[in-house]
VMD Tcl script that draws the C-alpha trace (Angstrom):
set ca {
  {65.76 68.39 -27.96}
  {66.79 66.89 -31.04}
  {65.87 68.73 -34.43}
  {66.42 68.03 -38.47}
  {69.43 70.11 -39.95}
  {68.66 71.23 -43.39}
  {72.43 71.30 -45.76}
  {71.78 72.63 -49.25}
  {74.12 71.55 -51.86}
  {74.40 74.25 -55.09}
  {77.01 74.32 -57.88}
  {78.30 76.96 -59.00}
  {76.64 80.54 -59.94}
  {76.46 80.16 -63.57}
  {78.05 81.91 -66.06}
  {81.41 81.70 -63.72}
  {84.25 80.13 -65.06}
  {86.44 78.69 -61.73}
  {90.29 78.71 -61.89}
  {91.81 74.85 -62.30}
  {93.24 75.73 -59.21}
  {89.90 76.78 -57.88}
  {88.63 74.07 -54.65}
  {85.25 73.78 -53.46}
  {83.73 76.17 -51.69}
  {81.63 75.94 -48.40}
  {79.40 78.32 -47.59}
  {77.11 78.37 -44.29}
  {74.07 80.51 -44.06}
  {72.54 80.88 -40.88}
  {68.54 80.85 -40.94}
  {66.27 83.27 -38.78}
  {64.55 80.91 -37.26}
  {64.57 80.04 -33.66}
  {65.59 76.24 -33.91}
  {68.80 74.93 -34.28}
  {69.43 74.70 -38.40}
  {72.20 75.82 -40.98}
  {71.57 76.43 -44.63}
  {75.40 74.85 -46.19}
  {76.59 75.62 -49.42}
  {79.18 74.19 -51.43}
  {80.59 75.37 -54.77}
  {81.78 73.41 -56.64}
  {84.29 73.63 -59.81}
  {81.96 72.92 -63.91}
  {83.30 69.61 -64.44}
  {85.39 69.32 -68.39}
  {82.22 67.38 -69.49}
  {79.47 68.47 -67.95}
  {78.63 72.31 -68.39}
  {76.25 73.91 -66.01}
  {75.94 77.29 -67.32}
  {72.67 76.49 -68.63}
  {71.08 75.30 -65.39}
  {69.84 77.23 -63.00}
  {70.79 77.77 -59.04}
  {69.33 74.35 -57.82}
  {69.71 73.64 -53.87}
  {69.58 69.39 -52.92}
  {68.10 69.65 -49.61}
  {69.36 66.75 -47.36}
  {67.98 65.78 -44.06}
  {71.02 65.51 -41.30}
  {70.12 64.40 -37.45}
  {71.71 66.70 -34.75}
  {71.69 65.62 -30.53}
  {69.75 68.61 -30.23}
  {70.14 72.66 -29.85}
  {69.05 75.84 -27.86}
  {67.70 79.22 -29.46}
  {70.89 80.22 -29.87}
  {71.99 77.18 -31.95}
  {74.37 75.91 -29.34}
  {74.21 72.04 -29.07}
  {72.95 70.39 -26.12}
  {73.90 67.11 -24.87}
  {71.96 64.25 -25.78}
  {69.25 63.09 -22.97}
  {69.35 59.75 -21.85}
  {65.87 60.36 -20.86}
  {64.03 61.98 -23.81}
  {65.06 59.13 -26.56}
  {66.37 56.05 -24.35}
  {69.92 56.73 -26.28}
  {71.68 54.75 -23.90}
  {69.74 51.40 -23.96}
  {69.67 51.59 -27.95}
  {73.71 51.88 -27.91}
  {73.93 49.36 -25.89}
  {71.94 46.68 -27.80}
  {73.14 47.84 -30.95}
  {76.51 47.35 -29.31}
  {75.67 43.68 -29.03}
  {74.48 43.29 -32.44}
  {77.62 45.03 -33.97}
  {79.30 42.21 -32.03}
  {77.22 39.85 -33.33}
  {77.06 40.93 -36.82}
  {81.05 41.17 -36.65}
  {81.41 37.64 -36.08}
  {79.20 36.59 -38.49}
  {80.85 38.55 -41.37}
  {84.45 37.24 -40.22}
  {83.13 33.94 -40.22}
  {81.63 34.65 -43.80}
  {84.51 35.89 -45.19}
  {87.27 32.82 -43.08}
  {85.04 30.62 -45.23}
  {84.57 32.17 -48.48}
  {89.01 32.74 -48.37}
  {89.24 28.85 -47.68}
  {87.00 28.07 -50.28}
  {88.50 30.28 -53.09}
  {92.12 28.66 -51.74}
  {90.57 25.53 -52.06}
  {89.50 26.87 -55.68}
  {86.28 25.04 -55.27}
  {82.75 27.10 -55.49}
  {80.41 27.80 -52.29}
  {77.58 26.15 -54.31}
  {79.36 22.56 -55.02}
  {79.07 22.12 -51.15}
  {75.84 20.44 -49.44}
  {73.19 22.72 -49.23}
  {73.36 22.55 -45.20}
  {76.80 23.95 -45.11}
  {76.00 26.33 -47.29}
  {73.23 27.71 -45.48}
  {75.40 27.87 -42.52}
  {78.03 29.79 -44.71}
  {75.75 32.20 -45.34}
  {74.49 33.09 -42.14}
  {78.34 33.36 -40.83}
  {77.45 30.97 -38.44}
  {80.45 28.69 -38.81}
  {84.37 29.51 -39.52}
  {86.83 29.03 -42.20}
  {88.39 26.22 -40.05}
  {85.20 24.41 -40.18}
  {85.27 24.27 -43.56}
  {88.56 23.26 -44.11}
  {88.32 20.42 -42.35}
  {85.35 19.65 -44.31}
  {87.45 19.35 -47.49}
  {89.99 17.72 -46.21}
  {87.59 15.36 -44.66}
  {85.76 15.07 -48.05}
  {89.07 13.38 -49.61}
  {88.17 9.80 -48.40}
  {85.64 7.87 -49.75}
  {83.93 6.60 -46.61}
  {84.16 9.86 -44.70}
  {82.59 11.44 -47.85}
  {79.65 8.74 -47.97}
  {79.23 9.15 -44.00}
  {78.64 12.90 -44.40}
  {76.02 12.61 -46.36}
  {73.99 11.87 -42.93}
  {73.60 15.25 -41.00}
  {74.42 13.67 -37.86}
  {77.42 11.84 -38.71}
  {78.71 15.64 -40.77}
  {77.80 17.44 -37.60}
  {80.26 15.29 -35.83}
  {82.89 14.59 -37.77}
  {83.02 18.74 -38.40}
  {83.43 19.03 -34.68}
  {86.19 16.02 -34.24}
  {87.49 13.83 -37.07}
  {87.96 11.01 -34.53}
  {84.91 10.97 -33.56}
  {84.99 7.46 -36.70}
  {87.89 6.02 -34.41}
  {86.38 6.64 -31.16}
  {82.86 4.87 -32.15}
  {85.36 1.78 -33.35}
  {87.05 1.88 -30.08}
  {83.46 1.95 -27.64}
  {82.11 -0.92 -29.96}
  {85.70 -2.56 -30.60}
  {86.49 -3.24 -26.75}
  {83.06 -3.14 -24.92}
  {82.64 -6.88 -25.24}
  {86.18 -7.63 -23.61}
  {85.67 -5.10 -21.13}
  {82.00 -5.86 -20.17}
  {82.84 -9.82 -20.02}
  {85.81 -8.78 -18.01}
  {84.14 -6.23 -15.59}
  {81.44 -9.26 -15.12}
  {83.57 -11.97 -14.26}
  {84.87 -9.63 -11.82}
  {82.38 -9.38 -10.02}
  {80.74 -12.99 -10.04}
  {83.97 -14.53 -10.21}
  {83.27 -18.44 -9.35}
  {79.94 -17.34 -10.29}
  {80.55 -16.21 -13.73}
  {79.31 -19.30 -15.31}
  {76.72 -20.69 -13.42}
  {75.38 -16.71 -13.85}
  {76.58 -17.08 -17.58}
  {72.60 -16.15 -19.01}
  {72.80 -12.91 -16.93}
  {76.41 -11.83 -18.56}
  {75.20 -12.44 -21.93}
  {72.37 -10.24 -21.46}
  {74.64 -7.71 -19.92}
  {77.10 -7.74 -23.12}
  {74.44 -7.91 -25.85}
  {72.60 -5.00 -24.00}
  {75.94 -2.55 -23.55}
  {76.96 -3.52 -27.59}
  {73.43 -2.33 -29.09}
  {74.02 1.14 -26.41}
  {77.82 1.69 -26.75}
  {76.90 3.31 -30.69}
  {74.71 5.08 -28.88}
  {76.73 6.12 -26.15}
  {79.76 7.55 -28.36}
  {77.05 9.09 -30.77}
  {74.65 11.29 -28.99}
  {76.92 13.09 -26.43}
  {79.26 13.83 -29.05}
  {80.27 17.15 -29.70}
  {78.97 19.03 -32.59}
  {78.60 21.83 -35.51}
  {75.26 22.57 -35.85}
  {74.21 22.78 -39.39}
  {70.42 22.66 -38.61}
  {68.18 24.75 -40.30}
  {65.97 27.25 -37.84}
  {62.55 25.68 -36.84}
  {59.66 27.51 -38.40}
  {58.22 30.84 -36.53}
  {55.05 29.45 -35.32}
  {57.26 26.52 -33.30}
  {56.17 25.88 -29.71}
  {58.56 27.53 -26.54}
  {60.16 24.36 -25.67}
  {60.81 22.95 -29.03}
  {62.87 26.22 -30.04}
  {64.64 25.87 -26.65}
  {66.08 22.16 -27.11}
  {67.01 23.18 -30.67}
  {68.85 25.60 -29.89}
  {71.30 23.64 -27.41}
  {73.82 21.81 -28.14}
  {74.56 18.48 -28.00}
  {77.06 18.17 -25.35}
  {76.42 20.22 -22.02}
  {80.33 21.20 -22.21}
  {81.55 21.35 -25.63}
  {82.84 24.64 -26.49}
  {80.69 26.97 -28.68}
  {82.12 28.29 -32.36}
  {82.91 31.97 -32.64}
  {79.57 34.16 -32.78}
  {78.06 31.67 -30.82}
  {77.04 31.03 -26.96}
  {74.75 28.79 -25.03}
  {73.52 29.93 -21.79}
  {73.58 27.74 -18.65}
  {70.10 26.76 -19.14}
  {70.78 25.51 -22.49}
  {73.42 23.36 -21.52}
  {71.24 21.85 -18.59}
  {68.90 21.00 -21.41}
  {71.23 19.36 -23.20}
  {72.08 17.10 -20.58}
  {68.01 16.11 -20.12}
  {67.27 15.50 -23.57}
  {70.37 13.30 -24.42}
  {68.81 11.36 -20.73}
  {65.48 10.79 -22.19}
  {66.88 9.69 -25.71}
  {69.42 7.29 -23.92}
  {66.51 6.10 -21.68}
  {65.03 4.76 -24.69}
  {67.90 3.79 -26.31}
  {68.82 1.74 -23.17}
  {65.29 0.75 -22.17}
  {65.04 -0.84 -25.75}
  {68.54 -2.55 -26.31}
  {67.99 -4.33 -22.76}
  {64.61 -5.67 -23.77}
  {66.31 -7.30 -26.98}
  {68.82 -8.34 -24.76}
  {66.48 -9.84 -22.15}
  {64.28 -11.56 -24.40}
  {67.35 -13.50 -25.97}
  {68.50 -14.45 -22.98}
  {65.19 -15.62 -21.80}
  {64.88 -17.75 -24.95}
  {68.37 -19.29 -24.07}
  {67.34 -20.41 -20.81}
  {64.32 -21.93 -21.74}
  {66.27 -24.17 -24.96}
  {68.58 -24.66 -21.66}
  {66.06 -26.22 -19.95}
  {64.31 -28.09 -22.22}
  {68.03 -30.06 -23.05}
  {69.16 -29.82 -19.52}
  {66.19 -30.88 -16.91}
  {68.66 -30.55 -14.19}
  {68.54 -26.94 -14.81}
  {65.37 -25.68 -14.95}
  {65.41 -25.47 -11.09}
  {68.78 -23.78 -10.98}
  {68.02 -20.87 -13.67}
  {65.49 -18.54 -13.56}
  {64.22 -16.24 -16.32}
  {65.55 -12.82 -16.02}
  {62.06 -10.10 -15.29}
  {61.71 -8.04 -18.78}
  {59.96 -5.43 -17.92}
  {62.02 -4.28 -14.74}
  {65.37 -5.23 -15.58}
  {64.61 -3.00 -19.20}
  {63.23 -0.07 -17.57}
  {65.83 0.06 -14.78}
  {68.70 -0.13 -17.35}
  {66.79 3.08 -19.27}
  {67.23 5.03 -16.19}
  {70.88 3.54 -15.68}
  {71.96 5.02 -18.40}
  {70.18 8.37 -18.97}
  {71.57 9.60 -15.27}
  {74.80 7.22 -15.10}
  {75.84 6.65 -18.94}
  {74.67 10.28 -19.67}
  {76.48 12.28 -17.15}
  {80.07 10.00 -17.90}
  {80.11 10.16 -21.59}
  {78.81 13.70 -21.51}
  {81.84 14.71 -19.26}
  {84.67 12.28 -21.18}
  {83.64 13.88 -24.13}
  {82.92 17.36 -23.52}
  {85.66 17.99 -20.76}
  {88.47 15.32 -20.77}
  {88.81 15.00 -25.08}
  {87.76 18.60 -26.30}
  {88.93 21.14 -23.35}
  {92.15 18.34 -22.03}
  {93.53 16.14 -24.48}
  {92.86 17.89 -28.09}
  {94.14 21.61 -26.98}
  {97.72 19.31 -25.94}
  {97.99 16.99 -28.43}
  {95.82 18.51 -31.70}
  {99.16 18.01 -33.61}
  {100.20 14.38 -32.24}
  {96.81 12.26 -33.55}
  {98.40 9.09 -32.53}
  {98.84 9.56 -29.33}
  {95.83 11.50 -29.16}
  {93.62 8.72 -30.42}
  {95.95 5.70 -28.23}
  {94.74 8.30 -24.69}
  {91.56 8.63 -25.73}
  {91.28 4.71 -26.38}
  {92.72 4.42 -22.30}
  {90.36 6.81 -21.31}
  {86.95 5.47 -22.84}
  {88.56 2.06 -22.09}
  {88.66 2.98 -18.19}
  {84.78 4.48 -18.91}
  {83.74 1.53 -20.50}
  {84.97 -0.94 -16.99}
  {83.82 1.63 -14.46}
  {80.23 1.84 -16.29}
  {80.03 -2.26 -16.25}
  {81.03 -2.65 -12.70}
  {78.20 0.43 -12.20}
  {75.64 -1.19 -13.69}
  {76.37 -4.64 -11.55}
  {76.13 -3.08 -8.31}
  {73.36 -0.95 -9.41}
  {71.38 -3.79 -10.84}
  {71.64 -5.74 -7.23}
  {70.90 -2.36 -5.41}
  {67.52 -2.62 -7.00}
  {67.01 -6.02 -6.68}
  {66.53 -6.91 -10.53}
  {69.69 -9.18 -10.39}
  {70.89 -11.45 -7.32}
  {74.34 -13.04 -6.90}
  {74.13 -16.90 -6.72}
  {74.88 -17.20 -3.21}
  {72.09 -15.24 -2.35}
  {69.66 -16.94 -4.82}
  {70.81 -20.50 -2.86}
  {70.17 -19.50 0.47}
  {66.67 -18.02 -0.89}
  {65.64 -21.65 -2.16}
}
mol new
graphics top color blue
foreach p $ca { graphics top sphere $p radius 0.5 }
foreach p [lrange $ca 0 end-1] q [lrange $ca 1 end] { graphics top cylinder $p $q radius 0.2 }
display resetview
């Protein structure tokens, strides 16, 4: 049984003058009552300022919770049953963790920016937020600073998406260049392996390929990238699965920031809604790409009559949608596992302090990515039937 314990606080009787060697005095006075409850009085010494020999005996009742008590005024255990003790602890258990985190977070960032000497308001309002709510750490901030000192980083971060990754890897500039930079050697490459004699007499089919895989390589680098999330909460009245894809991250396996966790459900979603936005990213870049190509064949074979037997237009519609689904499943789950596993858990934990030759493996490694997704999408593409190699086209006519 719990009960209320009453203390009563007096000062001293007045008219007595205490010793200055005088301490105070505690005095407990045991009530008649039948439940568990103490009267306690403390005297204490007229302070050199204050007299109290004018005021009369006044008692401060306060209200102090006890685990319980008998007749006798014995304390009992506290019941696990009665109050639910044990599930309360144990939540606020997890919040004290919780709360801990944030507040270390709070005060990393808050050190870094009075080192810094520069004031939590002069920051972008989405960081600051984020400060606030201890959901990011000093380090975090620090690199945004240092980040902040060139010009084109600076101008970059004023797009949220392009902060949230840079925050999260300050290569993530360099590795964009390199996806863009070599995808049209390694896509031409990975084609005229795989045509070989063909290569030019299939030379409206490779164009289509590159000009489709340079519009999605951006893509590619940019939404499985790791990031800090800076985004604001969505409002209260938000629908079940709208609060659940906001709240998971962007890369199924990049590693969460200190007072925060995704669950294994939330990194599954990550992985199907970068798929459907890479479905449209790829279903759209290989209808550009198609319709160019189409338009080259046909000025082909309006100059070349010889021709217009010997090429065919390549189908819009199916060779777009089935390059959509390439690369949500295909694209998705490789750049999603490069980035998340091989860069962030691998190669920056071992080489965080060598940037050179962390940026020359990661340039092998998306590289390698870049071939093996080309020859992919060949074999794929005649799996399906959307694309035929010559040979086979000649012994159909």
């Amino acid at each position: 049984m719990s009960v209320a314990t009453y203390c009563f606080f007096s000062p001293a009787t007045p008219g007595a003058t205490p010793s200055p060697t005088s301490t105070t005095k505690l005095s407990i006075l045991k009530p008649p009552s039948s439940f568990a409850a103490f009267n306690l009085r403390i005297s204490l010494p007229s302070p050199s300022l204050i007299s109290l020999r004018n005021l009369p005996d006044h008692r401060f009742p306060l209200l102090l919770p006890f685990a319980g008590g008998d007749d006798t005024g014995n304390n009992l255990p506290p019941s696990g049953g009665s109050g639910g003790g044990g599930d309360n602890n144990d939540d606020g258990d997890d919040n004290d963790a919780g709360d801990n985190a944030e507040d270390q977070n709070r005060e990393e960032a808050m050190l870094v920016l009075d080192k810094a000497k520069r004031q939590l308001e002069s920051l972008p309002s989405d960081l600051v937020a984020a400060i606030r709510a201890g959901r990011i750490p000093g380090a975090v901030v620090a690199k945004f600073l240092e980040l902040e000192k060139s010009s084109l980083l600076r101008w970059l971060m004023n797009f949220g998406g392009f902060k949230e990754r840079l925050l999260a890897d300050d290569l993530f500039l360099a590795k964009v260049a390199m996806e863009c930079g070599v995808g049209i050697f390694t896509k031409t490459a990975a084609e005229y392996d795989r045509r070989r004699e063909n290569f030019f007499k299939e030379l409206e089919i490779v164009f289509a390929d590159v000009v489709m895989a340079i519009i999605a390589d951006f893509m590619l680098v940019y939404l499985p990238a790791p990031t800090v999330s800076l985004r604001p909460a969505l409002a209260s009245n938000a629908g079940a699965i709208a609060k659940f894809f906001h709240n998971c991250p962007d890369n199924a396996f990049q590693t969460a920031l200190a007072g925060t966790s995704y669950s294994f459900l939330q990194r599954l979603g990550a992985i199907a809604r970068n798929g459907t936005k890479l479905f449209a990213v790829g279903t759209t870049s290989s209808l550009v790409g198609t319709v160019i190509t189409n338009a080259l064949i046909n000025a082909r074979k309006a100059v070349d009559k010889n021709s217009a037997e010997e090429v065919e237009n390549v189908p819009v519609l199916s060779t777009s949608v089935a390059y959509g689904v390439y690369m949500a499943v295909s694209s998705n789950l490789r750049y999603q596992v490069l980035a998340g596993v091989i860069e962030q858990r691998i190669l920056e934990p071992m080489l965080h302090q060598h940037k050179l030759l962390l940026s020359a493996l990661c340039f092998a490694v998306r590289t390698g990515n870049t071939y093996l997704g080309s020859l992919l999408w060949v074999d794929y593409a005649r799996l399906i039937g959307i694309q035929k190699a010559h040979e086979e086209q000649k012994a159909l006519d």
